[in-house]
C-alpha positions in Angstrom: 114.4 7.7 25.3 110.5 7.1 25.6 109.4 9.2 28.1 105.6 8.5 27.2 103.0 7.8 30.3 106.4 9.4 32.7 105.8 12.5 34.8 109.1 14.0 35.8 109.1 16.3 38.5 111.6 19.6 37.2 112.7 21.4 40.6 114.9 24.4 39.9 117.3 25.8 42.3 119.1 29.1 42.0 122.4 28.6 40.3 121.0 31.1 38.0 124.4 31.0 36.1 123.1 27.4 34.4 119.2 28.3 33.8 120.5 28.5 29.6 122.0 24.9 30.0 118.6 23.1 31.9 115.8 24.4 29.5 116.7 22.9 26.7 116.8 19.3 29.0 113.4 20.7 30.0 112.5 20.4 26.3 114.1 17.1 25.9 111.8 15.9 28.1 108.5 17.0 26.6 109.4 16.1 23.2 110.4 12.7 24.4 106.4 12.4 25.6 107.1 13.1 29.4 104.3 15.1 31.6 106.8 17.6 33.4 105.9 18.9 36.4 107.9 22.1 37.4 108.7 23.0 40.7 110.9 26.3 41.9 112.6 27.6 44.8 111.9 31.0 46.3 115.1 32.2 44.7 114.2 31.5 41.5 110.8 32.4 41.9 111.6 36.2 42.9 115.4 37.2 42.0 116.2 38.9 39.0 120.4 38.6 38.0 122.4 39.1 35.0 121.5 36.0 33.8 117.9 37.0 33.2 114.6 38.2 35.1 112.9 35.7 37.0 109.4 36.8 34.8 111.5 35.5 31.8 112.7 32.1 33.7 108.8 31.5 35.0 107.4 32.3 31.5 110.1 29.6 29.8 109.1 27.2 32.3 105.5 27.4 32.2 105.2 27.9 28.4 108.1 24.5 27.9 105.9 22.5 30.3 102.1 23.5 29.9 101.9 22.7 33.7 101.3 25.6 36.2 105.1 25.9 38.4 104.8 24.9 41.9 105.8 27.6 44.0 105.0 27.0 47.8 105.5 24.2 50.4 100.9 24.1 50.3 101.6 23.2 46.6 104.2 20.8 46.7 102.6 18.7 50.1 100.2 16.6 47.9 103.3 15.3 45.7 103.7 12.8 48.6 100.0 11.1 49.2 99.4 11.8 45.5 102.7 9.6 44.3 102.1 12.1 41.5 106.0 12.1 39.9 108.2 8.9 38.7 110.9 10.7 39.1 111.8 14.1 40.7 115.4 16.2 39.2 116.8 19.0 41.4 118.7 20.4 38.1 120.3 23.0 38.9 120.8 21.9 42.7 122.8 24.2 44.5 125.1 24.0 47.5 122.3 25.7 49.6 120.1 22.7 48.5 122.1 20.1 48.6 123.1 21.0 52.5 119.4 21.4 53.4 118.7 18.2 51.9 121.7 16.0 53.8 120.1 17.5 56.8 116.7 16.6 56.2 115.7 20.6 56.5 112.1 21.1 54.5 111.9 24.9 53.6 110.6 25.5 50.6 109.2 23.8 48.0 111.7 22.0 46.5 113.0 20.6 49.4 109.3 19.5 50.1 108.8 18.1 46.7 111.9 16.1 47.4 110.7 14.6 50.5 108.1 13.7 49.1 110.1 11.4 46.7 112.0 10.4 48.9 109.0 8.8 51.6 107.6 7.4 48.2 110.8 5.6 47.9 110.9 7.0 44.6 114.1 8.1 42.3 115.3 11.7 42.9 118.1 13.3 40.6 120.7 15.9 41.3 122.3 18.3 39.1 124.9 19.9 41.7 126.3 23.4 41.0 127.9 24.3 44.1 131.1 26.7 44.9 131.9 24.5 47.0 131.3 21.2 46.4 135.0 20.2 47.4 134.5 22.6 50.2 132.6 22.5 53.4 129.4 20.7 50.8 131.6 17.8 50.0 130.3 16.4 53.3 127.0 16.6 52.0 127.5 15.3 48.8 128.8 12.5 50.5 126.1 11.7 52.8 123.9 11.9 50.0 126.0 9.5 47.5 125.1 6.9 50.0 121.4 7.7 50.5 118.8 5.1 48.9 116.7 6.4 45.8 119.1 9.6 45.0 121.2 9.3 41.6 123.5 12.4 40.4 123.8 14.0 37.3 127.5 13.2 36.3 129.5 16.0 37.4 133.3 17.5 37.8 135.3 20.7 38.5 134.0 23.3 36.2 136.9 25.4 36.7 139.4 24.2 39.1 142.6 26.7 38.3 140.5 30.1 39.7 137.4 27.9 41.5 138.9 24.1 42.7 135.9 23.5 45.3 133.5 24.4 42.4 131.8 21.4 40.9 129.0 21.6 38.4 126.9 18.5 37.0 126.9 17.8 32.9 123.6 19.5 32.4 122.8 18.1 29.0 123.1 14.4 30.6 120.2 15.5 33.0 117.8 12.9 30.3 120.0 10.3 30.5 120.2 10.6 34.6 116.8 10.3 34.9 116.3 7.6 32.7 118.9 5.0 34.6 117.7 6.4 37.9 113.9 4.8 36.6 115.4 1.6 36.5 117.8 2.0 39.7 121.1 2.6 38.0 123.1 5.4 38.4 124.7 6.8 35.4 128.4 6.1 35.0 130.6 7.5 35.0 129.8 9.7 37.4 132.5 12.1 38.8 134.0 13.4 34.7 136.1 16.3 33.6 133.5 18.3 32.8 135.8 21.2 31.4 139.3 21.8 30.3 141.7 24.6 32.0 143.5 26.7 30.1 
């Protein structure tokens, strides 16, 4: 994929559990010639976990990139007038994310940056990792299936023996996503087996 003269907004949510599995998409990106502009949530931007430090997350980001991280809602405003992004990915996009956005709540940056996109009438991408996307979210997934301009990641049940309402997006297909969603496809198919129970 030819990413050249592209700017991809990279929002990151905090499913913490999947940061590993999106930087190296992250990298995908930049190698492939893409300007990508990153964009976290408050979560992400102050919560340390076992998964890493959020210092370590921010420092990956900014140093993968070579663009300063949007941070606040002030920051992420002008990615509306400006049209600045082609595309934006939510990757990961968690349940608390995907709700907000399904009710057109705007409190934080990501969610910003992604109306944004959306007024633009612009492609935005999501990478769900939810609990409980076959829970109380699968309403919102819903709504947002049928919602002009968003494409999702492919996704399935990452574990549906100990978590069946969990579903989690094929994070290395996050590229590929974004590339059909630039020419108003979405990426089939879309709901996979995205791991085997033992």
């Amino acid at each position: 994929m030819n990413w050249k003269g592209i700017t991809v907004g990279y929002a990151i949510t905090g499913s913490h559990c999947t940061f590993a599995e999106v930087m190296p998409q992250i990298k995908r990106f930049v190698e492939g010639g893409a300007n990508v502009v990153p964009i976290v949530s408050a979560s992400v931007l102050g919560t340390d976990t076992r998964f890493g430090t959020s210092e370590n997350w921010l420092k990956q980001l900014k140093e993968i990139t070579g663009n300063d991280i949007i941070s606040t809602i002030v920051e992420a405003e002008p990615l509306g007038p400006s049209k600045r992004l082609d595309v934006l990915t939510i990757a990961p996009c968690t349940g608390n994310t995907t709700s907000k956005l399904a009710n057109a709540m705007t409190d934080g940056p990501v969610l910003m940056a992604a109306k944004s996109q959306m007024r633009n009438g612009r492609p935005l991408v999501l990478a769900i990792s939810t609990n409980d996307g076959l829970g109380l979210n699968a309403a919102n997934i819903a709504k947002l299936l049928v919602t002009k301009n968003i494409y999702f990641v492919p996704f399935g049940q990452d574990n549906p023996v100990q978590k069946p309402n969990s579903l989690v997006a094929r994070m290395e297909l996050i590229p590929e996503a974004c590339y059909a969603a630039l020419q108003g496809s979405q990426l089939q198919p879309m709901i996979i087996e995205r791991f085997h129970s033992a």
